[in-house]
N, C-alpha and C positions, 0 to 999 in steps of 0.2 A: 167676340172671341170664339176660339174653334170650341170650348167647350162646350159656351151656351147655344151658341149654332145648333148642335152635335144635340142637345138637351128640346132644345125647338123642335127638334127633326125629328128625335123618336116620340113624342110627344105626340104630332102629328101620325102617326105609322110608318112613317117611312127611316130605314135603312142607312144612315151616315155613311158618308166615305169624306173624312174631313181630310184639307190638302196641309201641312204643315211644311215651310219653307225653312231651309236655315239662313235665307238673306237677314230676313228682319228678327228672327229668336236668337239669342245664345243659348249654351247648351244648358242651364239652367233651366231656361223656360221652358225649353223641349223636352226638359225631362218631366214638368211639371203639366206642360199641355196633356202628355202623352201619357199621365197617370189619371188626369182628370176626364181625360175617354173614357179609359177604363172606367171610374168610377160610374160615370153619365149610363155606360154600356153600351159605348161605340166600341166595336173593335179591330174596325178598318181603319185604316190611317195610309193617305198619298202621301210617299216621303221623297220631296224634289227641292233639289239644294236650289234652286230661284234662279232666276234671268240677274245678272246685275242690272241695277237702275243706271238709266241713262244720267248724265251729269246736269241736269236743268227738272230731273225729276225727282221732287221732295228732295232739294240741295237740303233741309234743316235736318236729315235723317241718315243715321251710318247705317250699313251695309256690316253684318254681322258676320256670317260664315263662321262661326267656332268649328262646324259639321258640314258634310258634305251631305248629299243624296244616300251613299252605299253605307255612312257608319251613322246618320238616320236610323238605318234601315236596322241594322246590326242591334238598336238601342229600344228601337220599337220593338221587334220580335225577344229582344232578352225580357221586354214585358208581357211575352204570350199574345203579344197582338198582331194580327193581321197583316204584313206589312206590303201592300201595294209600290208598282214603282213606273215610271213612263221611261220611254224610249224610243228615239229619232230617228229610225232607219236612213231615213236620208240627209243626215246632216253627216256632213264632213271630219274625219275622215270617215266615211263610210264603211271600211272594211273591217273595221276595230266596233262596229256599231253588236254586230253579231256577240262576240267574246265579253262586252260590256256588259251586256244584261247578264250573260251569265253570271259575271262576278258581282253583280247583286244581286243573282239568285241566292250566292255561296256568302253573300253579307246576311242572308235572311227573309228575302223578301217570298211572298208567296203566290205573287201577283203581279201582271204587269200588262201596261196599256199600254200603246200604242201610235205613236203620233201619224197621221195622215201620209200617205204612200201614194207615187205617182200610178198605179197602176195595179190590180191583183197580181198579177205575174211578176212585179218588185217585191211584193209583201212576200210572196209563196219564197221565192230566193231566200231572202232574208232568214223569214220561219225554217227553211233547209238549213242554211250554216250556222243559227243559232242550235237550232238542236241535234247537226252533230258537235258542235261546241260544247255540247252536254246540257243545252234548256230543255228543263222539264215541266217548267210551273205553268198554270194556264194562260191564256195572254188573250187581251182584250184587244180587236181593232175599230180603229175608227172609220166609223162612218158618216158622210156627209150630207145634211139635212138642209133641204133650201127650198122654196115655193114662191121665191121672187127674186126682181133684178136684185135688192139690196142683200139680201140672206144670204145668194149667189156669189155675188161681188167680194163678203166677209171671209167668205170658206178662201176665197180665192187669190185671199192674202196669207194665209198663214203659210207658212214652212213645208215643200214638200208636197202639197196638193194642186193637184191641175185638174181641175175640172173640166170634162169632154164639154166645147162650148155647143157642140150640136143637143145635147143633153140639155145644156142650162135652156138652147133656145127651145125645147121640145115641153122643159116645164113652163116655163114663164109666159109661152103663148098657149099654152093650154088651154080648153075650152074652163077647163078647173085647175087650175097652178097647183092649189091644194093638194087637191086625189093625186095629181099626177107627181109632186115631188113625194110624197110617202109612198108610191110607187116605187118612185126611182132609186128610194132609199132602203125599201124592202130588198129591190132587186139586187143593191150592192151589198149588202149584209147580209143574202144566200149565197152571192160569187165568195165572199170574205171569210164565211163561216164553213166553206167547203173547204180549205186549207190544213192540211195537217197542223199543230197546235194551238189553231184558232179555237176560244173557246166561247168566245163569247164576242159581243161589241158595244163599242162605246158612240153612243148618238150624239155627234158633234156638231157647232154651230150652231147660226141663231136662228135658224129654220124660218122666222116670219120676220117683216119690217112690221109687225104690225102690233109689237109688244112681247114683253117675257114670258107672257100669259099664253098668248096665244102661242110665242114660239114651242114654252111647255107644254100644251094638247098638243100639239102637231106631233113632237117626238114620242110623249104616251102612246097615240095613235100607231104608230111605228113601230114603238116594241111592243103595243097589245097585238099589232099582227105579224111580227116575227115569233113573238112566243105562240100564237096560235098553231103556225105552220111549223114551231119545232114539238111541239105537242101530242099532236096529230097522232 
């Protein structure tokens, strides 16, 4: 449960950012997850009203929705919590993508990621009409983290990302795939972090085929050398 998760994780030292869906919660439970962070001492909370399930996935299970993503968001921050939130630039319609975050900024949210963009110069757009639209909050982008054909191949499904295939071919035949995709990753997370309301980034994908373990050092590896070079 997002609590005990939440409870593992500071435990450990590390910093929670639990994701809470309104597919699978009613508003009950979210009210009750979202007081039991608090209690634990989380106080970030991802508020994202869920993908619906496909109809052959967990048929024995309803599909909840009491709440969307924006009155989440509105119900987290009336608890003084943190409220994080994601957003599609390039999902359809697109032009409405801009004005949307804003109006979860205006539900409460104090934060917000980023889903994968065909391009820095789409992002930059984007970040322009969102903040004359009036975004003010800081916003995380994603960035892609890969050191092999399968790692590659994953980033390369999701929504919105197109990976330069001369790029993919330039890690994967590397003399070190390693070095060179946390290069490559470094290097889009300076292009990415150069944009007016970028504040930060979020190190996406499974970065190795070669386990969770390892994909997790690849991206520490990643942001110990963004944080280095933003340091400096």
């Amino acid at each position: 449960s997002p609590t005990l998760m939440s409870r593992l994780l500071i435990d450990q030292g590390v910093t929670p950012w639990i994701t809470l869906s309104c597919r699978d919660r009613n508003r009950v439970v979210l009210e009750q997850e979202l007081r039991g962070l608090r209690f634990t001492g989380a106080t970030t909370v991802f508020c994202v009203t869920g993908d619906g399930r496909g109809y052959d996935v967990r048929p024995d299970v309803t599909q909840t929705f009491d709440l969307d993503g924006p009155r989440l968001v509105a119900l987290a921050a009336s608890l003084d919590m943190i409220a994080a939130v994601p957003e599609t630039p390039t999902a359809p319609p697109t032009h409405v993508r801009p004005a949307r975050l804003v109006e979860k900024q205006r539900a409460g949210a104090s934060l917000a990621v980023l889903n994968h963009v065909s391009s820095a110069a789409a992002l930059s757009d984007f970040m322009d009409d969102a903040r004359t639209a009036g975004l003010r909050i800081p916003v995380l982008a994603a960035v892609a983290v890969f050191t092999d054909v399968v790692s590659a191949a994953v980033l390369q499904g999701l929504p919105g990302l197109e990976l330069d295939p001369a790029l993919v071919e330039e890690v994967v035949n590397a003399a070190d795939p390693v070095e060179a995709g946390i290069e490559a990753a470094v290097a889009e997370a300076r292009t990415l972090l150069a944009i007016n309301g970028v504040h930060g980034v979020n190190l996406s994908g499974l970065a190795s085929a070669s386990g969770t373990r390892r994909g997790a050092e690849i991206k520490a590896e990643v942001g110990a050398r963004i944080r280095a070079e933003y340091a400096a």
